[in-house]
C-alpha positions as CSV (number, residue, x, y, z in Angstrom):
1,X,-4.8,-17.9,-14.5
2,X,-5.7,-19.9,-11.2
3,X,-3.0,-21.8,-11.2
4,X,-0.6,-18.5,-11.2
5,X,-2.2,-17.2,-8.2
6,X,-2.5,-20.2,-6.3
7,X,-0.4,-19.3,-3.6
8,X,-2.7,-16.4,-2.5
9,X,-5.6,-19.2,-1.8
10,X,-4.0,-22.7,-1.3
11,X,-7.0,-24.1,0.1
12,X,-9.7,-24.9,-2.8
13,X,-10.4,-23.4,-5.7
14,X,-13.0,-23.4,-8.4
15,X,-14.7,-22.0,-11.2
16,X,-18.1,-21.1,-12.7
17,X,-18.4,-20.9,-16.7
18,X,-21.1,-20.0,-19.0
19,X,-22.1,-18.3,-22.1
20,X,-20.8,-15.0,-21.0
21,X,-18.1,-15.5,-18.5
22,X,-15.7,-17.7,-17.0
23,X,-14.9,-16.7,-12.9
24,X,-11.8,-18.4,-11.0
25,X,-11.1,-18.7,-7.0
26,X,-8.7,-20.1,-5.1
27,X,-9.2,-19.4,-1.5
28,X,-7.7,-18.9,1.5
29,X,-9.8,-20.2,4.5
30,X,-10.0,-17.3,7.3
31,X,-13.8,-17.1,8.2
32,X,-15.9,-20.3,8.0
33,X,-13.3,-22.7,6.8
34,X,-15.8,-25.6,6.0
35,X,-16.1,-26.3,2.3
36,X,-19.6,-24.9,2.1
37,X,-18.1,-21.6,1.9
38,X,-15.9,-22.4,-0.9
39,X,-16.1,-20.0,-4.2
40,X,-17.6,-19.3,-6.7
41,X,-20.4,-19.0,-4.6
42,X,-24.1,-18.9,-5.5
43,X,-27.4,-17.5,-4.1
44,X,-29.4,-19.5,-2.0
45,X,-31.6,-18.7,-5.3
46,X,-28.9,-19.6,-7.6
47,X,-29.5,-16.1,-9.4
48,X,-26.2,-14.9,-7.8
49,X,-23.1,-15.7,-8.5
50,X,-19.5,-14.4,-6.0
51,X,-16.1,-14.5,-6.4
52,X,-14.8,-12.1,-3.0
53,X,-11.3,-11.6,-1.6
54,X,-10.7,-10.4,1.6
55,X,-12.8,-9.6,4.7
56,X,-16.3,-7.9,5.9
57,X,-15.4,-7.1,9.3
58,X,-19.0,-6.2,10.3
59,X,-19.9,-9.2,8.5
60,X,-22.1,-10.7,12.1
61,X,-24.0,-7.3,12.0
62,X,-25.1,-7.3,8.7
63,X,-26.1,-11.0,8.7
64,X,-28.8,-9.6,11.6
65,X,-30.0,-6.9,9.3
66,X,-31.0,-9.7,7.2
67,X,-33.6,-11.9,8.7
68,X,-35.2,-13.2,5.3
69,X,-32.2,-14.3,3.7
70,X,-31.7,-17.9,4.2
71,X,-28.3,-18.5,5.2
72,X,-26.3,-21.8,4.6
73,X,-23.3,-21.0,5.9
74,X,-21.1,-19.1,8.6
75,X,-19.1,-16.9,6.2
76,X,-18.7,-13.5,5.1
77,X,-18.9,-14.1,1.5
78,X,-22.1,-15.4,1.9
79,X,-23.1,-12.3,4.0
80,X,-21.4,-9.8,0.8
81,X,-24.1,-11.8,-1.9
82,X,-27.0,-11.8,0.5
83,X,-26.4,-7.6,1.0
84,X,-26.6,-7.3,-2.8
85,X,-29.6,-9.0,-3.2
86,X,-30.7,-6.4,-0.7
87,X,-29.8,-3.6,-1.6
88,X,-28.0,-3.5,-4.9
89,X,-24.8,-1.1,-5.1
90,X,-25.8,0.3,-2.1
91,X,-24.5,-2.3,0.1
92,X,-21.3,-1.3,-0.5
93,X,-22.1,1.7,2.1
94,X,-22.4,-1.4,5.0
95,X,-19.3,-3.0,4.5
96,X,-16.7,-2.4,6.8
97,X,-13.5,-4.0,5.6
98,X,-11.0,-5.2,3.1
99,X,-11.9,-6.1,-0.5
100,X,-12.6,-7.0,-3.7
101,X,-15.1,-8.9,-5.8
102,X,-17.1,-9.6,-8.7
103,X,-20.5,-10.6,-8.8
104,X,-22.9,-12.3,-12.0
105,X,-26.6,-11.5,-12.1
106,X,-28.0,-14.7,-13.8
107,X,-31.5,-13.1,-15.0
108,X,-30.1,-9.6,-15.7
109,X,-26.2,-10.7,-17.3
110,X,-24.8,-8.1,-15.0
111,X,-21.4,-8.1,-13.7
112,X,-20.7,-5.8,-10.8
113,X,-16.9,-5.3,-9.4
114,X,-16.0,-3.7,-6.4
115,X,-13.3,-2.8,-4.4
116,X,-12.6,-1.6,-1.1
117,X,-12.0,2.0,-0.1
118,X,-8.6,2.3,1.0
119,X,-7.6,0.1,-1.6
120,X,-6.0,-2.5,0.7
121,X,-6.9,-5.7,-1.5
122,X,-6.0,-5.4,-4.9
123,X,-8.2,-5.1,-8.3
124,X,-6.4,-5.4,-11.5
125,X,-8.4,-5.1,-15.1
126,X,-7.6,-5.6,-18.8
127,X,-10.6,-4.2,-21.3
128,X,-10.0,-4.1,-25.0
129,X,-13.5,-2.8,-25.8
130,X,-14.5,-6.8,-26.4
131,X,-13.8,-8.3,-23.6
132,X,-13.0,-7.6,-19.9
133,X,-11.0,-9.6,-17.9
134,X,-9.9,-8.9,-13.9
135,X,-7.8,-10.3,-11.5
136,X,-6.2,-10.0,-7.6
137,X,-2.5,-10.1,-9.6
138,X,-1.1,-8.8,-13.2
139,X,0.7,-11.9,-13.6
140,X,-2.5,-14.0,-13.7
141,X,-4.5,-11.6,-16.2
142,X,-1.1,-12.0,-18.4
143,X,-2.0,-15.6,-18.3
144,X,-4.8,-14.9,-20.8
145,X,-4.4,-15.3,-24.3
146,X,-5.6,-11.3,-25.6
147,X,-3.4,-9.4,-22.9
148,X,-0.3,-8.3,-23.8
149,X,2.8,-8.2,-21.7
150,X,4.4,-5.5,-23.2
151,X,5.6,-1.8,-20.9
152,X,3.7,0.8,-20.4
153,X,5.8,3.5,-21.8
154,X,4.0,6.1,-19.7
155,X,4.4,3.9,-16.3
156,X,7.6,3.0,-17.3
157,X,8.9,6.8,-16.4
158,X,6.6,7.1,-13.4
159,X,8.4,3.7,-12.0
160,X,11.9,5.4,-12.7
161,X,10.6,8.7,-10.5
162,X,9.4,6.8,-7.8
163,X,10.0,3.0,-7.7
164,X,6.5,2.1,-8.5
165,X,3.8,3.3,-10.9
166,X,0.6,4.6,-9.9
167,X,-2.7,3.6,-9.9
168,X,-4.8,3.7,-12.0
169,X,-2.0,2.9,-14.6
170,X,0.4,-0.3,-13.9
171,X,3.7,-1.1,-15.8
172,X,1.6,-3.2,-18.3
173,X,0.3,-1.4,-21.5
174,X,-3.8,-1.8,-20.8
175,X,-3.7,-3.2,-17.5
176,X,-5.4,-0.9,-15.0
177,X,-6.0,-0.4,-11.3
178,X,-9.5,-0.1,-10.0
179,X,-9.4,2.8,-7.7
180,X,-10.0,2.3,-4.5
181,X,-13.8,3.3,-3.4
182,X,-14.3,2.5,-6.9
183,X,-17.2,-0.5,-8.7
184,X,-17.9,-1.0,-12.3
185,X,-21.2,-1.9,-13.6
186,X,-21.2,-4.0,-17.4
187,X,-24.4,-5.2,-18.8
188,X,-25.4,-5.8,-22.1
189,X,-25.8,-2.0,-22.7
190,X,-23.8,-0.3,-19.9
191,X,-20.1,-0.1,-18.9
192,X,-19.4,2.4,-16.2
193,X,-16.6,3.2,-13.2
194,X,-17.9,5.2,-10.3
195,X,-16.7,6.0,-7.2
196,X,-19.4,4.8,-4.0
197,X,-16.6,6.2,-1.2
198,X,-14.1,9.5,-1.7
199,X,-12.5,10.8,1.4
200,X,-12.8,14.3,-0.2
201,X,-16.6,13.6,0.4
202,X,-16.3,12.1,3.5
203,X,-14.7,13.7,6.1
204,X,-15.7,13.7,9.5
205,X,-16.4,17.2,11.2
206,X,-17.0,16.3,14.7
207,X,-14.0,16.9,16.1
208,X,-15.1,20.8,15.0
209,X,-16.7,21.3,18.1
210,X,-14.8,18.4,20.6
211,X,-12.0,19.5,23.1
212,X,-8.6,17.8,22.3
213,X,-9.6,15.2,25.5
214,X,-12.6,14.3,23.8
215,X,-10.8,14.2,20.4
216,X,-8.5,11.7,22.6
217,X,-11.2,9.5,23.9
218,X,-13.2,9.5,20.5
219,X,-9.8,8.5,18.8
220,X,-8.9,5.9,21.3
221,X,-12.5,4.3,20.8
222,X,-12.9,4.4,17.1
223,X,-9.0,2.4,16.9
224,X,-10.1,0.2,19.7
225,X,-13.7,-1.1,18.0
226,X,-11.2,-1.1,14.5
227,X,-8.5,-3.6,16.6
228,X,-11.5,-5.8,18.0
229,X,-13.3,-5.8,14.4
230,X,-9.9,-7.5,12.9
231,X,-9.5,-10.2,15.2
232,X,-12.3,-12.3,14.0
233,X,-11.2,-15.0,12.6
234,X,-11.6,-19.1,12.5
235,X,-7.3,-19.5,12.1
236,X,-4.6,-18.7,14.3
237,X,-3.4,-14.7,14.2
238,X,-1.1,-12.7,15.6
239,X,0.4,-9.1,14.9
240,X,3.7,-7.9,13.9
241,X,6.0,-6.4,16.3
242,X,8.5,-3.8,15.6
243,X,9.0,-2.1,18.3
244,X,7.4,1.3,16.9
245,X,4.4,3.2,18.2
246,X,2.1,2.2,15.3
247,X,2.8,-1.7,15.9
248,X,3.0,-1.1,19.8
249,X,-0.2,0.3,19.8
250,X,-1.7,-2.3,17.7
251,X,-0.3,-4.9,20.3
252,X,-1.8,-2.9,23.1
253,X,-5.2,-2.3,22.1
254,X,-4.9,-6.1,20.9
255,X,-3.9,-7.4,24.5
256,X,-6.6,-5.4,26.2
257,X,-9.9,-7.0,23.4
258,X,-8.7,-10.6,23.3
259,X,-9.3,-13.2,25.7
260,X,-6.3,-14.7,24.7
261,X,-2.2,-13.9,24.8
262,X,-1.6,-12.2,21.7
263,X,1.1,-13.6,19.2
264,X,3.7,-11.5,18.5
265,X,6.7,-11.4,15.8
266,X,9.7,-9.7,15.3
267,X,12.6,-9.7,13.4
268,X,16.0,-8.9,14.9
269,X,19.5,-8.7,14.0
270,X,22.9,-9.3,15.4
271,X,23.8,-6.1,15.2
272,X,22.5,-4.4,18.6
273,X,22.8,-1.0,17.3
274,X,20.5,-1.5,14.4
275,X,17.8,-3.8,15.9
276,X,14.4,-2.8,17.7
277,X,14.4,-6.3,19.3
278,X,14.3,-4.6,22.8
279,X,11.5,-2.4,21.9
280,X,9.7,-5.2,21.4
281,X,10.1,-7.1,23.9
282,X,9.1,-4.5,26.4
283,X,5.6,-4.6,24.9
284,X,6.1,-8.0,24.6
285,X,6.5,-8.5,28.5
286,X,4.0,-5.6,29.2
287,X,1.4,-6.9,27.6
288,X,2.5,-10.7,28.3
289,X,2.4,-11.5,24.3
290,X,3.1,-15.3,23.3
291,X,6.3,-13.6,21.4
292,X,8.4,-15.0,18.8
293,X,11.8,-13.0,17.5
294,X,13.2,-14.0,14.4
295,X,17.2,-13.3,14.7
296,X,17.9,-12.8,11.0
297,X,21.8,-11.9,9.6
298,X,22.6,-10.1,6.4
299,X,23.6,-13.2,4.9
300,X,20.0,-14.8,5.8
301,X,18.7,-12.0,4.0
302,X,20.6,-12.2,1.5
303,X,19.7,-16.2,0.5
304,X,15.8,-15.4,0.6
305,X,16.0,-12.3,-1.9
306,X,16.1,-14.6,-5.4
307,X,12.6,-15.6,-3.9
308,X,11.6,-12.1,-2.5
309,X,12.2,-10.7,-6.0
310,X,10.4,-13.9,-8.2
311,X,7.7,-13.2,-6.2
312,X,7.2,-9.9,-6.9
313,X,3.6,-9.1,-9.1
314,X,4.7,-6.0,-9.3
315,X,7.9,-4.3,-9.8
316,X,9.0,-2.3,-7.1
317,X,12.3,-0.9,-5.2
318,X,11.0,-2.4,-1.6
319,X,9.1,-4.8,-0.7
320,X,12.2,-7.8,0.4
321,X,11.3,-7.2,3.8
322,X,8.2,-7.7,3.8
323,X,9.0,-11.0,2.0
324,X,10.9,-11.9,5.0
325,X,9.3,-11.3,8.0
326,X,5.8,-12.9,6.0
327,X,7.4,-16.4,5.6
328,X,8.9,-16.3,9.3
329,X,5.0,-15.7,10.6
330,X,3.8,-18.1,8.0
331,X,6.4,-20.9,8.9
332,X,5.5,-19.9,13.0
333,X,1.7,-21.7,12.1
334,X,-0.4,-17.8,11.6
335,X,-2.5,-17.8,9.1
336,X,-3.5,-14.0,9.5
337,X,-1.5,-10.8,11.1
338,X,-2.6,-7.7,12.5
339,X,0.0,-4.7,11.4
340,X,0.6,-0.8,12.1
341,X,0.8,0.1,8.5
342,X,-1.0,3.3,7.6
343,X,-0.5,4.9,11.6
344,X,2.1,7.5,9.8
345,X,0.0,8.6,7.1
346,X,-3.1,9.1,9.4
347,X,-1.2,10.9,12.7
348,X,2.0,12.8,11.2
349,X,5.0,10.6,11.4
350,X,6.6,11.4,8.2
351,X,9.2,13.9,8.1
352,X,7.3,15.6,5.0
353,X,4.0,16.7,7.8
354,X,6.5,19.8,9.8
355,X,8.2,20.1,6.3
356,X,5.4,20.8,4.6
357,X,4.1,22.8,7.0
358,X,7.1,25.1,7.6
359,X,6.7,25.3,3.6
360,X,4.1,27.6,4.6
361,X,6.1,30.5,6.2
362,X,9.1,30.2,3.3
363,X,6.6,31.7,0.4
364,X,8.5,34.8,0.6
365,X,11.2,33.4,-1.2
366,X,8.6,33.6,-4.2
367,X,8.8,36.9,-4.2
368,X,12.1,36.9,-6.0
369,X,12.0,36.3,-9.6
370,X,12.3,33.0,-10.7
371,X,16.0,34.1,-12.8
372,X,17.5,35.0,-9.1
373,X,16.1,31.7,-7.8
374,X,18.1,29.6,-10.3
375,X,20.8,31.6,-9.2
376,X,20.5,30.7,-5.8
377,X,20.2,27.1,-6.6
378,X,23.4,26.9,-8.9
379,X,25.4,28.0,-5.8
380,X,23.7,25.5,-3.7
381,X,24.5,22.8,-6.1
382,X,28.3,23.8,-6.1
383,X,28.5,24.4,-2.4
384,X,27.0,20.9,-1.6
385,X,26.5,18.6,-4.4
386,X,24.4,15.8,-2.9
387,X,21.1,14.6,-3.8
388,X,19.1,17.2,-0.8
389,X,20.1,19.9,-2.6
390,X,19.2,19.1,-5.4
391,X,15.7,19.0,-4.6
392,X,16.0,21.9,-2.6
393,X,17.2,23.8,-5.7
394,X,13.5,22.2,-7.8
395,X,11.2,23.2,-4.4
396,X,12.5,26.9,-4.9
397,X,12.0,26.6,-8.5
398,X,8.9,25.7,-9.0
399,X,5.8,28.0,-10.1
400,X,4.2,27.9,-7.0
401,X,5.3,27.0,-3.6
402,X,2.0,24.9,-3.2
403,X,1.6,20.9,-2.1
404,X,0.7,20.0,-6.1
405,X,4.0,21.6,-6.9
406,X,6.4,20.4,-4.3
407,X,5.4,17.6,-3.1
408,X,5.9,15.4,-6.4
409,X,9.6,16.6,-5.5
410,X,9.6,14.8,-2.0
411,X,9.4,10.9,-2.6
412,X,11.2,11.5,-6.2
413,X,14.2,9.2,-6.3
414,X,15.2,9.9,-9.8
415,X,14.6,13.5,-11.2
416,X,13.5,14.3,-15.1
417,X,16.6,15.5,-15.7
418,X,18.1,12.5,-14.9
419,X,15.8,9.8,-16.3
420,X,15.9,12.4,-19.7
421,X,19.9,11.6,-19.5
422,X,19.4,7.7,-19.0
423,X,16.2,6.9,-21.5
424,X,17.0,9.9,-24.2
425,X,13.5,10.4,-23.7
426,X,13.2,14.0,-24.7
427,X,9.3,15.6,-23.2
428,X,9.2,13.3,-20.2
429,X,5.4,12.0,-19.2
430,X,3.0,14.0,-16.6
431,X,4.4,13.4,-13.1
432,X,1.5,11.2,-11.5
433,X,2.2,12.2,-8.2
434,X,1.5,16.0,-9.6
435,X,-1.6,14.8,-11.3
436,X,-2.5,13.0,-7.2
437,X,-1.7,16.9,-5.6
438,X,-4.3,19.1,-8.0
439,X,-7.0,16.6,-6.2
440,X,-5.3,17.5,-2.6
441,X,-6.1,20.9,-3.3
442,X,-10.1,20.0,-3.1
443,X,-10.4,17.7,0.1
444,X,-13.2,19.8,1.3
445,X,-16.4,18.5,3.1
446,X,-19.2,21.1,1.8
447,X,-18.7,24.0,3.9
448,X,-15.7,22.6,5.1
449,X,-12.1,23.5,4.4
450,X,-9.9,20.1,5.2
451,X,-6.9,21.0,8.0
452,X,-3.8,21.1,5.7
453,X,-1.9,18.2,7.5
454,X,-4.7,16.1,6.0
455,X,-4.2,17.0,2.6
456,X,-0.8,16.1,3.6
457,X,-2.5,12.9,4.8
458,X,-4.2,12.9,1.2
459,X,-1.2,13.0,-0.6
460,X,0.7,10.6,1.7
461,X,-2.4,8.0,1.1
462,X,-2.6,8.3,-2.7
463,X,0.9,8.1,-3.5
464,X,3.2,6.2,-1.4
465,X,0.7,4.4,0.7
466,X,-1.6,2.5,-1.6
467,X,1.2,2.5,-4.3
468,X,3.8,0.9,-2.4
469,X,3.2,0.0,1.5
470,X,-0.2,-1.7,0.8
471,X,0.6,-3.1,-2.9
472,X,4.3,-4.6,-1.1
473,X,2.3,-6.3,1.7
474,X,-0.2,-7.9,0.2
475,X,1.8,-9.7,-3.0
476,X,5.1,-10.7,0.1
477,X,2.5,-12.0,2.3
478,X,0.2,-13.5,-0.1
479,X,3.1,-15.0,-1.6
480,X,3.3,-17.0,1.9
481,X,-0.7,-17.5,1.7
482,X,-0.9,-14.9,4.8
483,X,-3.2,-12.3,5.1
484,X,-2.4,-8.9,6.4
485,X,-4.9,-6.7,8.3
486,X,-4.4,-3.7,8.6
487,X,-6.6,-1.6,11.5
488,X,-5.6,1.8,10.9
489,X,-6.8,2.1,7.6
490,X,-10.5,1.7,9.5
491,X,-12.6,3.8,7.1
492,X,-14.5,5.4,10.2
493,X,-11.2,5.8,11.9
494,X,-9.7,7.5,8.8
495,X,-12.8,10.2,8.3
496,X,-12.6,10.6,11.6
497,X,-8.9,11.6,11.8
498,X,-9.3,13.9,8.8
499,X,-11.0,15.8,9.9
500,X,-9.0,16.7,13.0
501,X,-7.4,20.4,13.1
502,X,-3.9,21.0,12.8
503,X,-3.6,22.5,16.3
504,X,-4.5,19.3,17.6
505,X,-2.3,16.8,14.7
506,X,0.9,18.6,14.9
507,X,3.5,16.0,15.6
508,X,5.5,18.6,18.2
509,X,6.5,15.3,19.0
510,X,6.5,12.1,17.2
511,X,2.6,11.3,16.3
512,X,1.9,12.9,20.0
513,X,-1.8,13.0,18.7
514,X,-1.7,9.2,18.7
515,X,0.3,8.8,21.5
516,X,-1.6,11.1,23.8
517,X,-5.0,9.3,22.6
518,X,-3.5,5.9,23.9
519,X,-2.4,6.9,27.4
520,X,-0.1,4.5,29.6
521,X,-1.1,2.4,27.0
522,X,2.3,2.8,25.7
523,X,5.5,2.8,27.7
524,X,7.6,5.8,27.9
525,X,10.8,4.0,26.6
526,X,8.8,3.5,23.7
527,X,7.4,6.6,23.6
528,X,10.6,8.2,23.5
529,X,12.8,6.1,21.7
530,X,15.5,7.1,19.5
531,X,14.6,7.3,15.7
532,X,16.4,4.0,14.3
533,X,16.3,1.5,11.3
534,X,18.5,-1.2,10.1
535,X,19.5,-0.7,7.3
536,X,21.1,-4.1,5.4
537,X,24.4,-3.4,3.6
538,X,22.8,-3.2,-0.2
539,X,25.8,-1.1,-1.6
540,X,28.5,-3.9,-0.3
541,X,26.2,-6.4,-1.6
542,X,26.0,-4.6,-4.9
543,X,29.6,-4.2,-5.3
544,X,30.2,-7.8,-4.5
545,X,27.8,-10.4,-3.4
546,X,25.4,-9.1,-6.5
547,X,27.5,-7.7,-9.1
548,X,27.2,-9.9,-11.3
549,X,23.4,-10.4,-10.7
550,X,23.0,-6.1,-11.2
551,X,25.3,-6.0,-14.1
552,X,23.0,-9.6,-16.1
553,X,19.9,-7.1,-14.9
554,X,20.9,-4.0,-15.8
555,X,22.0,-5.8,-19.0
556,X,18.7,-6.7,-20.0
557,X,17.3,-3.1,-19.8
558,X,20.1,-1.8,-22.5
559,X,19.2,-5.0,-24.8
560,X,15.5,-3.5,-24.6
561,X,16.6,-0.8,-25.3
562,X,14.9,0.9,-22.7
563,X,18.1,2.8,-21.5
564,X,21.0,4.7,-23.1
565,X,24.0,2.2,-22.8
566,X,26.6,4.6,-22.3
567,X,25.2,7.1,-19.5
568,X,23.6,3.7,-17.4
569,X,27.1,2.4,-17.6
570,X,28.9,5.8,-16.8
571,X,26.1,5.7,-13.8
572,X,27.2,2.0,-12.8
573,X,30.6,3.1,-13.0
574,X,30.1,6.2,-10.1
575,X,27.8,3.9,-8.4
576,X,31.0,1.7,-7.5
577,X,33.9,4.3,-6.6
578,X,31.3,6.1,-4.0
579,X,29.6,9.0,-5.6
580,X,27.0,10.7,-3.3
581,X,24.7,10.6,-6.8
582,X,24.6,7.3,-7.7
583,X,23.4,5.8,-4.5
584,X,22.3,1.9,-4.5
585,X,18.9,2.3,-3.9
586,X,19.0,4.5,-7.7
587,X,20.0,1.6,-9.1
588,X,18.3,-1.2,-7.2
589,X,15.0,-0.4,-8.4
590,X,16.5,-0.7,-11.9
591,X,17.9,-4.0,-11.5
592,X,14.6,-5.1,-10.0
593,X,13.1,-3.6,-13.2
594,X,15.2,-5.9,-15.0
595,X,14.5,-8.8,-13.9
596,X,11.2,-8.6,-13.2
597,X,10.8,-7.6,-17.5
598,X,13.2,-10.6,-17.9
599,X,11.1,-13.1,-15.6
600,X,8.0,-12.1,-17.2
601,X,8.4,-11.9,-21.0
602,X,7.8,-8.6,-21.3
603,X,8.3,-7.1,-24.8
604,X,9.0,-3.4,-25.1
């Protein structure tokens, strides 16, 4: 099991056995590099026993809070068993960071697991009412002997809907996620899962009574102390540079804490009219970054995605990318990167905050009964056929024009009708992302009603953020044994921003809450920039480069059985004269599928 996720912590490893358990580490040094910190790692007492991934930001501050405890070394981890002995469960209230661990109570035989609250590290576990096993990746816990690597039958519907499958469920039978804000407690006579940290519970409510410049300042602070907390660190760092507000701002706030030039990375491409290069190189020479750009072709790409996708702990249609741009920032000599990731679900920068929003004013259209409304959508379908309208034509038909109902609709890239048509699977699964919205409708602080961009925010979080973003960065840049901070996702940021009205988090212009907090922080050509992405040329590649690579793939999903030979085919088949339904990224994520069953032995 260590040895399959020994890329995520090439620098020692180790293990701790006895009568009850058996923990495995392999670390990656950040803070305190010196072997005395290596894990497992025990008590100065020797009644404690850690294994911890990630990072305590605050780690300095709790140390201080802790004058009794005698300390033998400079790291966190030390500082995450000492707060235990302190104060139990409860010390999960002081940390301010990224992670996930497991501790051993010699005298007691307790095991306690945590894990963070925006679920940025990640916390897989197996239980078969004997034994429980856990683990920061699903390939390691299928390492051991009593899990079995056979699909999830549920998941494997929820990964055709949206590319992924959602926590708590993965695309192993019995294989779980541990929420994030979640611990569980075993003993001899206890086994429970609580959550210590829900942002339903948590939202901040002093922006109630601020003015939209204090709301400014108190933003600009709170992501300023969030920047500063992430830069500790005993390795080289640096950030990731796109171009973009989020990573701009990142970069800023980065220059104006550090006492050093900030390293800076960015991928660019020959083809001027896709690449951000020049966006980031005006922050670059603003802001007088150390900066590195990584010129990149299709055809580089393209000879690092066999890698990208064997990789991959967990199947997904994304993530390449991220593969990419990790192992250029890797190779450049960083050891940990700073990243904007999570600045569009917190401020409004996806398309789906106005949409949802202008949802509001459209209920009339519920008013007609739900026969005319099929009616409606039948002519939509035959006046434009395309992919839009058809979920268009499932918004307007839903029960209720409310966030549980529609938004399920908005991230969907295949709908039931269609994975019913492909899998002959008759009464298709819950949707997930349905089961996510009936908890939107209850963000509420007591005596609180949450502004309805942040249950947007909610939704956005739950779904695609901790699902895909944050599970895609940390396997392609632990794959590369690079870590990946991410300051936006500051818990005190996050309540914070929550809790701010609509009024104020409207994006009349692109995330102008965030950009109006940061000032001339930000340059108005970035500011202003054109809405842009490259986009590589998957559907050439797929009708040429990787035919035959899709076909062998897609081939192993009909041998499984998992698909209905004839209707994949007929799909394949549209796919390569052009039609507007059977677009690449439909059937990439089911050659990715493929071969990540394939790779892995898993039986259906």
């Amino acid at each position: 099991m260590i040895a399959k996720q020994k890329h995520r912590g090439p620098d020692a490893s180790g293990t701790y056995v006895n009568d009850f358990l058996v923990f495995g580490h392999s670390r990656l040094s950040i803070i305190d590099p010196d072997s005395s910190a290596n894990q497992p790692f025990y008590s100065s007492d020797n009644k404690f026993i850690l294994i911890f991934n990630g990072e305590i930001y605050n780690y300095k501050k709790i140390r201080e809070s802790l004058p009794d405890y005698h300390f033998r070394t400079n790291s966190d981890t030390e500082v995450v068993l000492a707060a235990y002995q302190a104060w139990g469960i409860s010390c999960l209230h002081q940390f301010n960071g990224m992670f996930a661990f497991a501790i051993w109570d010699v005298e007691k035989r307790s095991l306690f697991i945590a894990r963070d609250r925006l679920g940025i590290k990640p916390l897989y576990v197996y239980d078969n009412n004997e034994s429980i096993v856990f683990s920061s990746e699903i390939r390691s816990l299928m390492e051991c002997s009593f899990v079995k690597k056979k699909i999830d039958k549920d998941s494997f519907v929820d990964y055709l809907r949206y590319n992924t499958v959602h926590a708590p469920k993965t695309i192993i039978e019995g294989i779980k996620v541990l929420m994030p804000g979640h611990y569980i407690w075993v003993s001899e006579d206890e086994y429970k899962t609580e959550a210590y940290w829900d942002i339903n519970k948590k939202i901040d409510q002093k922006s109630v009574n601020q003015s939209y410049e204090e709301i400014k300042i108190e933003i600009k602070d709170r992501l300023t102390k969030s920047v500063k907390r992430r830069l500790v660190a005993d390795v080289p760092f640096g950030a990731f540079l796109s171009g973009g507000v989020d990573s701009s701002a990142i970069v800023a706030l980065m220059s104006e804490v550090s006492d050093e030039p900030v390293k800076t990375f960015n991928i660019s491409f020959a083809e001027e009219a896709f690449s951000e290069a020049k966006y980031a190189r005006t922050i670059a020479k603003k802001y007088k970054t150390d900066h590195t750009e990584i010129k990149l072709t299709p055809l580089d790409f393209l000879k690092e995605l066999p890698n990208a996708l064997s990789v991959m702990d967990h199947p997904s249609g994304d993530g390449p990318n991220s593969f990419v741009i990790s192992k250029a920032t890797k190779d450049a000599g960083v050891t940990m990167a700073l990243s904007g990731l999570g600045g569009d679900e917190l401020f409004a920068g996806y398309d789906i905050f106005p949409r949802a929003v202008s949802l509001l004013d459209k209920k009339w259209l519920y008013s007609f009964p739900m026969g005319i409304r099929r009616l409606m959508g039948k002519a939509l379908k035959i006046v434009k056929p395309t992919i839009a309208s058809d979920k268009i034509v499932e918004t307007i038909t839903q029960k209720y024009l409310e966030l549980p109902f529609y938004y399920p609709i908005n991230r969907q890239v295949l709908n039931d009708e269609l994975i019913s048509k492909l899998t002959g699977i008759g009464i298709l699964p819950e949707n997930a992302v349905y089961r996510i919205g009936l908890n939107s409708i209850d963000v509420n602080a007591p005596g609180f009603k949450a502004p309805f961009l942040s249950k947007v925010s909610y939704m956005e979080i739950n779904t695609y953020m901790q699902n895909i973003l944050l599970r895609d960065t940390d396997q392609m840049s632990m794959a590369h044994s690079l870590e990946v901070r991410v300051p936006f996702l500051d818990h005190e940021l996050v309540e914070y921003v929550y809790g701010v009205a609509d009024e104020h988090k409207f994006p009349y212009s692109p995330k102008k809450l965030l950009v109006d907090s940061l000032g001339d922080l930000l340059p108005k050509e970035i500011v202003n920039r054109p809405k842009m992405g490259f986009t590589f040329p998957w559907e050439q590649w797929m009708k040429n480069d990787l035919k035959d690579f899709c076909i062998k793939n897609l081939t192993n999903l009909v041998d499984k059985g998992l698909f209905d030979k004839k209707y994949l085919w007929d799909m394949w088949g549209r796919f390569l004269k052009g039609d507007k339904k059977a677009t690449w990224s439909r059937l990439w994520a089911l050659v990715v599928l493929g071969f990540w069953l394939e790779e892995n032995e898993v039986e259906v």
